[in-house]
Each structure stands twice: as C-alpha cells, then as structure tokens.
Backbone as ProteinMPNN parsed JSONL, in Angstrom:
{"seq_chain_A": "XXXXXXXXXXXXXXXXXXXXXXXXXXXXXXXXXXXXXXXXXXXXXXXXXXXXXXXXXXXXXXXXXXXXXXXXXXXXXXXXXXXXXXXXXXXXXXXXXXXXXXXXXXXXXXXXXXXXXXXXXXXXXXXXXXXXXXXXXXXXXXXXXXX", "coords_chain_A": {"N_chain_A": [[54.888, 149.474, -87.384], [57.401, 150.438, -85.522], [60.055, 152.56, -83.534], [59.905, 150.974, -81.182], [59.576, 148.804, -81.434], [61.964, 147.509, -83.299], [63.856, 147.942, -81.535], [62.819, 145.821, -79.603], [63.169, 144.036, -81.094], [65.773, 143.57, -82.276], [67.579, 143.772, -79.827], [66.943, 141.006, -79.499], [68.429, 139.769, -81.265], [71.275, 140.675, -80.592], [71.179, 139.572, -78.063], [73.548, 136.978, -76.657], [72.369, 135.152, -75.438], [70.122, 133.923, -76.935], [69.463, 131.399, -78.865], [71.041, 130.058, -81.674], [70.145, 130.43, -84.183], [67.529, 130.985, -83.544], [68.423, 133.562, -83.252], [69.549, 134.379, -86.28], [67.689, 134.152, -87.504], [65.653, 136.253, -86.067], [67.266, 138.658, -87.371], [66.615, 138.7, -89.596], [63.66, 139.379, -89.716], [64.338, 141.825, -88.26], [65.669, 143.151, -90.006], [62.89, 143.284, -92.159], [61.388, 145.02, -90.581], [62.647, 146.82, -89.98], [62.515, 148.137, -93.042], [59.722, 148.561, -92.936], [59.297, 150.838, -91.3], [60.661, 152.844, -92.28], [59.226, 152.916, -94.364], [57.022, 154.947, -93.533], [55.41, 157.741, -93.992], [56.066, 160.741, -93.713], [56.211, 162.763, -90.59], [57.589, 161.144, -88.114], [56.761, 159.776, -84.332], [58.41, 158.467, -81.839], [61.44, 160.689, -83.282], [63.245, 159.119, -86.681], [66.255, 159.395, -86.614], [67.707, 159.202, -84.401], [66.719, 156.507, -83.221], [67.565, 154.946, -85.484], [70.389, 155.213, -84.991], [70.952, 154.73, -82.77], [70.269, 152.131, -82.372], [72.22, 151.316, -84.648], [74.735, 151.55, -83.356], [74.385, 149.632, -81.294], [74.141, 147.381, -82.935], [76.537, 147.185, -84.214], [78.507, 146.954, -82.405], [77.983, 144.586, -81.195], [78.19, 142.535, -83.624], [81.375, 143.452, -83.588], [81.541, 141.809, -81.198], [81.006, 139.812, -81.657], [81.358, 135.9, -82.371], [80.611, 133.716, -83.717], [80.409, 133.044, -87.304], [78.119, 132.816, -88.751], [75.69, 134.4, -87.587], [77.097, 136.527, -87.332], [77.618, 137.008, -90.148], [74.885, 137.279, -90.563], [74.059, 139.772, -88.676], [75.485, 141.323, -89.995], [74.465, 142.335, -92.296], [72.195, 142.987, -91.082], [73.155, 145.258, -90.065], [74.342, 146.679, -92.766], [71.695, 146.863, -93.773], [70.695, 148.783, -91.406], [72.768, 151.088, -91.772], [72.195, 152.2, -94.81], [69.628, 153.149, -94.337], [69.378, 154.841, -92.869], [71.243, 157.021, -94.953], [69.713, 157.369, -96.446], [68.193, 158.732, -95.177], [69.825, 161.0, -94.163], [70.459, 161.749, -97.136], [68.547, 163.101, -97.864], [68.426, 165.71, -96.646], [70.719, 167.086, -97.576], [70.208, 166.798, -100.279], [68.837, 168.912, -99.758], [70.156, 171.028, -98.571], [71.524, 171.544, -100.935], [70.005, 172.308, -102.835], [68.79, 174.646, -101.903], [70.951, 176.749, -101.41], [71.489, 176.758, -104.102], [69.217, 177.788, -104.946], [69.325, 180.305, -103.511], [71.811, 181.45, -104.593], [71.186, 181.936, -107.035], [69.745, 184.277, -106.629], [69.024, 187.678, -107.097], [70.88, 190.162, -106.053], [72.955, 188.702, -104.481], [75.028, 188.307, -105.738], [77.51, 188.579, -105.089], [78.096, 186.78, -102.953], [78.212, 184.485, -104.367], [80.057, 184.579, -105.735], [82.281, 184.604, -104.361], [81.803, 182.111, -103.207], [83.114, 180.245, -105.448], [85.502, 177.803, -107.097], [88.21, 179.124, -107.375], [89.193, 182.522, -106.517], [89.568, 185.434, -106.835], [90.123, 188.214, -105.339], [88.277, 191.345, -105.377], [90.227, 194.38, -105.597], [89.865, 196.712, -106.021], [87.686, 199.751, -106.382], [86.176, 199.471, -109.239], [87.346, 196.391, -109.85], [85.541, 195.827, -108.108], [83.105, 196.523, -109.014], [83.104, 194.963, -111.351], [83.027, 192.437, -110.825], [80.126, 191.914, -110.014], [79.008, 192.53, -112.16], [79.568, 191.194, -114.042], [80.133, 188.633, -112.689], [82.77, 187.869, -112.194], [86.377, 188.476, -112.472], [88.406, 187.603, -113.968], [90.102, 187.836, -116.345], [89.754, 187.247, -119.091], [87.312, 186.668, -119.124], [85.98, 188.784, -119.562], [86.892, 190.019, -121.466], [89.129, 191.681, -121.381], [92.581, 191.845, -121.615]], "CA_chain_A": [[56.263, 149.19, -86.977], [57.782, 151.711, -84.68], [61.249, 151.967, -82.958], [60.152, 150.249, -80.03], [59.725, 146.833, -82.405], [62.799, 147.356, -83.743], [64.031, 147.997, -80.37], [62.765, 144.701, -79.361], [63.923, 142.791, -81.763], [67.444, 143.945, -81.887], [67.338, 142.883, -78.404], [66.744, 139.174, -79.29], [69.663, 139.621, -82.239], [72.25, 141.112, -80.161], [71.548, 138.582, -77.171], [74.019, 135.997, -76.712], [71.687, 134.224, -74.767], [69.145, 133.874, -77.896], [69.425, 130.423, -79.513], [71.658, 130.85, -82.815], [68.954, 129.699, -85.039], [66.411, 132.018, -83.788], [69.082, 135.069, -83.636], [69.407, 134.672, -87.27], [65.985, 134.77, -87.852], [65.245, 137.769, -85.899], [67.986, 139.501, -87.987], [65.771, 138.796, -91.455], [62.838, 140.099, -89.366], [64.232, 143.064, -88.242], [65.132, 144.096, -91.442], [61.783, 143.82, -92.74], [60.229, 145.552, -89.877], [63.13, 148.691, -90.253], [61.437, 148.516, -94.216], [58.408, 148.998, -92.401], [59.569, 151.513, -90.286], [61.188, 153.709, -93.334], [57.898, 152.794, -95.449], [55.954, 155.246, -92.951], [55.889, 158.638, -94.981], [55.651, 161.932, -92.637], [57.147, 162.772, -89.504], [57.365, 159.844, -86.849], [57.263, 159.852, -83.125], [59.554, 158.825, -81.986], [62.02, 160.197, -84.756], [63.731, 157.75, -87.061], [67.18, 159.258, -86.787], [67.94, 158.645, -82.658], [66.772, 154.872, -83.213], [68.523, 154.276, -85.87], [71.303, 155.795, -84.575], [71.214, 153.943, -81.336], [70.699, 150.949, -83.11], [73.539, 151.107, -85.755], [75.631, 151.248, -82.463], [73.818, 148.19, -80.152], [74.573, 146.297, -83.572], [77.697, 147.293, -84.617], [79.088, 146.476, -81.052], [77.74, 143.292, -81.056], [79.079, 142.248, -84.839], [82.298, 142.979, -82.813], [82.017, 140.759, -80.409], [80.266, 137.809, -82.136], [82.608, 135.046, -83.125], [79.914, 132.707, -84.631], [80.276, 133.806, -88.811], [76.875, 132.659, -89.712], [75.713, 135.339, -87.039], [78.306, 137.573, -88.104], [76.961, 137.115, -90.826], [73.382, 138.055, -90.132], [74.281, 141.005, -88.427], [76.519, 142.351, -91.065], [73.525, 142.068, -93.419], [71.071, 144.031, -90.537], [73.712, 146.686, -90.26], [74.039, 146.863, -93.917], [70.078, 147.95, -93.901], [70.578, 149.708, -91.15], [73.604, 151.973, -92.916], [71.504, 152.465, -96.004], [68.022, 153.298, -94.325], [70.761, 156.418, -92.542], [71.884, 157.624, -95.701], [68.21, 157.61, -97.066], [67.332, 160.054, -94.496], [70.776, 161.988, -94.724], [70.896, 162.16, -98.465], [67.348, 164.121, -98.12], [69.079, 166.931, -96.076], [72.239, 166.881, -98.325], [70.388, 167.663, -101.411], [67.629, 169.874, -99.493], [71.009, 172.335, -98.393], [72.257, 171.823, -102.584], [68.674, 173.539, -103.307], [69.034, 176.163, -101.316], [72.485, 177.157, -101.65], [71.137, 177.302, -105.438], [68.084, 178.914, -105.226], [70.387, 181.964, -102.455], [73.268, 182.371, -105.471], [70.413, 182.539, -107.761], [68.647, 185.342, -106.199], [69.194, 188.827, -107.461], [71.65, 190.631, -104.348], [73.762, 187.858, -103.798], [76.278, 187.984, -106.837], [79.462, 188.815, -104.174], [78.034, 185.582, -102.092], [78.27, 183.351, -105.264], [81.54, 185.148, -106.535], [82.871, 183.82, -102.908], [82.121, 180.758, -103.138], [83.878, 179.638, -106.44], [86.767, 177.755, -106.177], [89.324, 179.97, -107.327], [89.048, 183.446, -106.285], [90.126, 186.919, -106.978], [89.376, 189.108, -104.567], [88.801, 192.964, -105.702], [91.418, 195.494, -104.327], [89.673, 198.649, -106.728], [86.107, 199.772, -107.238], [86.427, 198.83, -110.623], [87.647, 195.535, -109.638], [84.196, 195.082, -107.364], [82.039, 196.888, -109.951], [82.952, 194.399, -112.879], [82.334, 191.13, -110.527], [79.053, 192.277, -109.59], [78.697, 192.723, -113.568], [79.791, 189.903, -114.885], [80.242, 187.396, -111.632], [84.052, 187.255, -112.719], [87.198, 188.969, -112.608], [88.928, 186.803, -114.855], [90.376, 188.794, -117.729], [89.475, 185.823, -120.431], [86.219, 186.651, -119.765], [85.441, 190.099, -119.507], [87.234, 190.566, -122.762], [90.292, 192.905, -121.693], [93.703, 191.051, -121.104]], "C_chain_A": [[56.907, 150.483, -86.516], [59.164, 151.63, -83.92], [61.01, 151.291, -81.574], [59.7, 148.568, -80.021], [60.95, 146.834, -82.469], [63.835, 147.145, -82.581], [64.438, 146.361, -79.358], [63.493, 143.341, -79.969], [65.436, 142.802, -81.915], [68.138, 143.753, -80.875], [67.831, 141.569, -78.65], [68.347, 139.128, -80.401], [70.431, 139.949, -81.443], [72.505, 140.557, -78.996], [72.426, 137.181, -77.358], [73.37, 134.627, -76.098], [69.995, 133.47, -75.739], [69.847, 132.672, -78.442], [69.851, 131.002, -81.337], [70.798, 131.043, -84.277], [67.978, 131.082, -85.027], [67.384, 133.677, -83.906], [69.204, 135.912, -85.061], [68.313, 134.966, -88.189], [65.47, 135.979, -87.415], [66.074, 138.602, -86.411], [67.047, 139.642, -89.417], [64.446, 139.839, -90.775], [63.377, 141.587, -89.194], [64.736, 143.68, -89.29], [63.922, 144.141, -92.1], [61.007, 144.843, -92.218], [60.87, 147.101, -90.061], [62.411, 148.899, -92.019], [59.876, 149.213, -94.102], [58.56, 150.464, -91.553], [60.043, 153.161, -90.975], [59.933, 153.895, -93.976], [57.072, 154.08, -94.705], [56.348, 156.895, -93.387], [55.867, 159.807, -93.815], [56.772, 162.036, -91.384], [56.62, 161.492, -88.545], [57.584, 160.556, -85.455], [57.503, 158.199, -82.633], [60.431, 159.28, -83.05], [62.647, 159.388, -85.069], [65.505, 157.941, -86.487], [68.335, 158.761, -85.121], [68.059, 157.381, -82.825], [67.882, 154.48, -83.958], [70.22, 154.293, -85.54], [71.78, 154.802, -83.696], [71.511, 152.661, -81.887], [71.75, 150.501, -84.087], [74.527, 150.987, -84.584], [75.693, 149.736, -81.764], [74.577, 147.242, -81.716], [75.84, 146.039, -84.211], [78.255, 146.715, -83.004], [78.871, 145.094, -81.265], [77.889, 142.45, -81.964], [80.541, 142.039, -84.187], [82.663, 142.011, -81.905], [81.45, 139.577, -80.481], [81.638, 136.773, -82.799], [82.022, 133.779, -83.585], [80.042, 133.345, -86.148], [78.948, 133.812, -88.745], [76.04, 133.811, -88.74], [75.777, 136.38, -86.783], [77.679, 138.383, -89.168], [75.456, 137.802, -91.264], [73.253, 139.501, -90.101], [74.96, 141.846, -89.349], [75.243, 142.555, -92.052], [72.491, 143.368, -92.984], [72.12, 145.214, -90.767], [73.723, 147.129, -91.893], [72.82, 148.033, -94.451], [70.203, 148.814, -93.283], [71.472, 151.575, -91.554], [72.469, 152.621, -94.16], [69.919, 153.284, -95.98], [68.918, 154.741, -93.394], [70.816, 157.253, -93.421], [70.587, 158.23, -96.38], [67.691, 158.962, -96.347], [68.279, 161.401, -94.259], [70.442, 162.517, -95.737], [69.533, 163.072, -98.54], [68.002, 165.682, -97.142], [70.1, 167.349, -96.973], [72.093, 167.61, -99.399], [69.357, 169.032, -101.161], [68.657, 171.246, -99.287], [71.681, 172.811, -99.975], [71.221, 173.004, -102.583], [69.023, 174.556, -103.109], [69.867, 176.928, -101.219], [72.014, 178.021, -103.036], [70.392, 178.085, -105.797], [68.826, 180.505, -104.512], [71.442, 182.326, -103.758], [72.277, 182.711, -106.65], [69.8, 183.721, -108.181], [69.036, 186.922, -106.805], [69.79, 189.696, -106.1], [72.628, 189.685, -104.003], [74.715, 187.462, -104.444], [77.635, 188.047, -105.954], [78.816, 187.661, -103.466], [78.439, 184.562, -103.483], [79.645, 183.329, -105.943], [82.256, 184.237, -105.356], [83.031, 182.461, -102.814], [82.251, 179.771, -104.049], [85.277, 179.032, -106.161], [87.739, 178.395, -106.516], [89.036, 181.837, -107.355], [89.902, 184.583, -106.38], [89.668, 188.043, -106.27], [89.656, 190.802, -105.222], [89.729, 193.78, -104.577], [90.883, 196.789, -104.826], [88.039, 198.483, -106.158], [85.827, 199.333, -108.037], [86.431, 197.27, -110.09], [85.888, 194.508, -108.944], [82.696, 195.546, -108.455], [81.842, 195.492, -111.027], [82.668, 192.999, -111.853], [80.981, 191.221, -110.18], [78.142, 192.524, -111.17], [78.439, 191.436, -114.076], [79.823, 188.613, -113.929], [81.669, 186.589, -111.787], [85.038, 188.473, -112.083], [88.25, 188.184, -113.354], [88.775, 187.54, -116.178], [89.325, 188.52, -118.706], [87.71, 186.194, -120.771], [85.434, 187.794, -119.377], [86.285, 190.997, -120.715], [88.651, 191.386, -122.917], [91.63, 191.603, -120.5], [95.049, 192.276, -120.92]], "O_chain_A": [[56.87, 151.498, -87.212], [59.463, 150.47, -83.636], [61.997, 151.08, -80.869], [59.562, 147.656, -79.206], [61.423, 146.078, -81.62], [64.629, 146.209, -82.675], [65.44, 145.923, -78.793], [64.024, 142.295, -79.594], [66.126, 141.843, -81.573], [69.349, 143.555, -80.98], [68.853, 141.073, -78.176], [69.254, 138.355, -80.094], [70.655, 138.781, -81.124], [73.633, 140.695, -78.524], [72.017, 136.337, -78.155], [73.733, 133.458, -76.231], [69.107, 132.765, -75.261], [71.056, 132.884, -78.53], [69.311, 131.878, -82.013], [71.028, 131.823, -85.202], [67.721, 131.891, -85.919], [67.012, 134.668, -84.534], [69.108, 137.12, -85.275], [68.124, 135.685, -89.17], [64.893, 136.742, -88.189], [65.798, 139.717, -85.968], [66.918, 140.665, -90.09], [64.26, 140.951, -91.268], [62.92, 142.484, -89.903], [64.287, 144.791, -89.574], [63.787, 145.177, -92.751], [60.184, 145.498, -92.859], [60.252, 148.155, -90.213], [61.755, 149.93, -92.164], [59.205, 149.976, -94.798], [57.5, 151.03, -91.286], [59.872, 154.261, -90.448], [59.543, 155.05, -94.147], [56.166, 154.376, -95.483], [57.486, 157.298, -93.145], [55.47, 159.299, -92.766], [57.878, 161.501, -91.314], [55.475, 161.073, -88.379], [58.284, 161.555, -85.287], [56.953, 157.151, -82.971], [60.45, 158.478, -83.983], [62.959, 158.588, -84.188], [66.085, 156.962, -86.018], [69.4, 158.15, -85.033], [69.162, 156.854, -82.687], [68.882, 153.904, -83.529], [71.04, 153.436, -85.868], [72.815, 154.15, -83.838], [72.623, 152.134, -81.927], [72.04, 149.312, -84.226], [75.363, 150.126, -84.857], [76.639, 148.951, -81.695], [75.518, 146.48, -81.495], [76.197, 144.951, -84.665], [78.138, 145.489, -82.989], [79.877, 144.452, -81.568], [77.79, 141.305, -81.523], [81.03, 140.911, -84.126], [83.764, 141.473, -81.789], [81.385, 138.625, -79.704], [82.584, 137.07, -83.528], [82.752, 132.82, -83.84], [79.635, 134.506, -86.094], [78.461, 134.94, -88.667], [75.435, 134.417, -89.624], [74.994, 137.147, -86.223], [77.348, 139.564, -89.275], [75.167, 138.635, -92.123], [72.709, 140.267, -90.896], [74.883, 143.074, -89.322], [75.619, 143.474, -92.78], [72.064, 144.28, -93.692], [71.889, 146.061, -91.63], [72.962, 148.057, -92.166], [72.794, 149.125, -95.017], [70.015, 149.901, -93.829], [70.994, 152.709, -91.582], [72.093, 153.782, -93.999], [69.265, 153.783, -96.896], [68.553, 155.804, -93.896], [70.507, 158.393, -93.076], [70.494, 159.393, -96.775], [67.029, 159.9, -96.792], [67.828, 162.543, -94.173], [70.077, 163.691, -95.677], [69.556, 163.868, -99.478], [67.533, 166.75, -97.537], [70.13, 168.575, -96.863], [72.824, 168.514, -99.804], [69.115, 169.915, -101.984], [68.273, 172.352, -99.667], [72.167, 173.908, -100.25], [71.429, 174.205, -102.408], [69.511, 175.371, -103.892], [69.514, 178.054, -100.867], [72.046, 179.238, -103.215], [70.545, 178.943, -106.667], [68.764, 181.597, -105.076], [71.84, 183.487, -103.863], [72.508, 183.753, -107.263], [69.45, 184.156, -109.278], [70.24, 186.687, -106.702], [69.028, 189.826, -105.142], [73.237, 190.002, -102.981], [75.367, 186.478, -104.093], [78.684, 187.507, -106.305], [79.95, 187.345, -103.107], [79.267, 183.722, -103.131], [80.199, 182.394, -106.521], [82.748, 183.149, -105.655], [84.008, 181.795, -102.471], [81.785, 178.646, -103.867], [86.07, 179.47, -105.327], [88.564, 178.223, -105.618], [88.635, 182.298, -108.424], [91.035, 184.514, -105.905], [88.786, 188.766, -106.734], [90.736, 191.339, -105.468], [89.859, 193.787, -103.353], [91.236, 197.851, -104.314], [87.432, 197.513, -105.705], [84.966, 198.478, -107.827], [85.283, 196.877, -109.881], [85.389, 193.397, -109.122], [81.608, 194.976, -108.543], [80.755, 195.07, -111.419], [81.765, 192.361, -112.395], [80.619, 190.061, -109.987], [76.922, 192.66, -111.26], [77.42, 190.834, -114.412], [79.523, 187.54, -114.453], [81.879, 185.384, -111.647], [84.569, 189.31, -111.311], [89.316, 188.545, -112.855], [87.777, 187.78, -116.857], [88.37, 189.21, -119.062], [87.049, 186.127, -121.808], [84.303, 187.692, -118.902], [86.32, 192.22, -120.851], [89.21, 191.698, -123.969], [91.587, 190.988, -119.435], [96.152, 191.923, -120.502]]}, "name": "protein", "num_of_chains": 1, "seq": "XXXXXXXXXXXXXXXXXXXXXXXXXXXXXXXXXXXXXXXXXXXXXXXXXXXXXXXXXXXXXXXXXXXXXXXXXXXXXXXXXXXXXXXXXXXXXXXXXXXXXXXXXXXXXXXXXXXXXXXXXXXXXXXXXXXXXXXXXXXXXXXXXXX"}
C-alpha cells in the first residue's frame, strides 16, 4: 500500500460522481489501506508526510462541500485517521527535538545555554554574578545559600 492507492481511492471518496453506497465504502477501505501505509516501518518513497498532507486537504475540502451526512459522515471518520496517522509522524520529531535539547543542556559547556533557557531569568551584570551560575546553574539567592 503506497500513496498512489491511497491516492486512488480518495479519488473515488471525494467524487461526487461515485455512487453513495460505494463512496462510503471506499472511505472504510481507505482507512485500512492508510493502516497499511503507516504499518510500513523505514523510510518510504514516496514520503508519507506530502501524501498525507495533500490528502488531509482533497478530504477536508470535500467534507466541506458534501451535504449528504452519512457521507459526511464517512469522511469525517477518514479524516479523523488521516489527522491521527499526522500526529504519529509529528509526535516522533517533537519528542526526537525534547531528546536533544536534553542530551545539549546535559553536556558539560553548556550550563549558560540551560541557565537561558529557564523560565525565569536573571541575567548576570558582575563576574561574580556569571561565575556562581556557571557553579550552581542559578542565581537565585534561596539557593546558593546567601540572601
């Protein structure tokens, strides 16, 4: 299953000229076949995120301008998958930039990058001031002991 199934079949769903019967049927199909299409582990060619892309549009448009429900219906169901099979391949970038963010403030050299990007900040104005965050990863009295 490849985007130029999904392609196809999204086609026959988003034609008004498709018999309502079979439209709703090729909506159950092409969600199984985007399952199929997600199921495929590695890099794809074509990639996934273009198709789906394209496709979350062709079907969102055409949700708009359906005025059968049961149809409506259908389609609200494919977009649904297709939303969710998006986020699947987002949410792997999302937490792949958390990592790395974590593993970079982690690193030994990068205590003034991690001091930075706390949310409330004290910026040094001394030496002192840049010595002891680079110490402790603070300037906050409370917790460098001297008030």
């Amino acid at each position: 299953a490849g985007a130029d199934a999904l392609n196809a079949i999204a086609a026959r769903v988003t034609s008004a000229d498709v018999p309502k019967a079979e439209r709703i049927e090729e909506a159950g199909k092409l969600i199984k076949v985007l399952g199929a299409f997600m199921a495929v582990t590695g890099d794809v060619y074509p990639p996934r995120v273009p198709a789906i892309r394209a496709l979350l549009v062709q079907l969102r448009d055409a949700f708009k301008a359906e005025t059968d429900r049961e149809i409506q219906d259908a389609l609200a169901a494919t977009l649904a998958a297709f939303h969710q099979a998006a986020h699947e391949i987002y949410k792997v970038d999302e937490n792949a930039r958390s990592n790395a963010t974590q593993q970079f403030r982690e690193r030994p050299g990068n205590e003034a990058a991690n001091y930075a990007a706390q949310d409330r900040i004290i910026y040094p104005t001394t030496r002192a001031h840049r010595d002891t965050i680079l110490k402790t990863g603070t300037l906050d009295p409370e917790s460098t002991g001297k008030k």
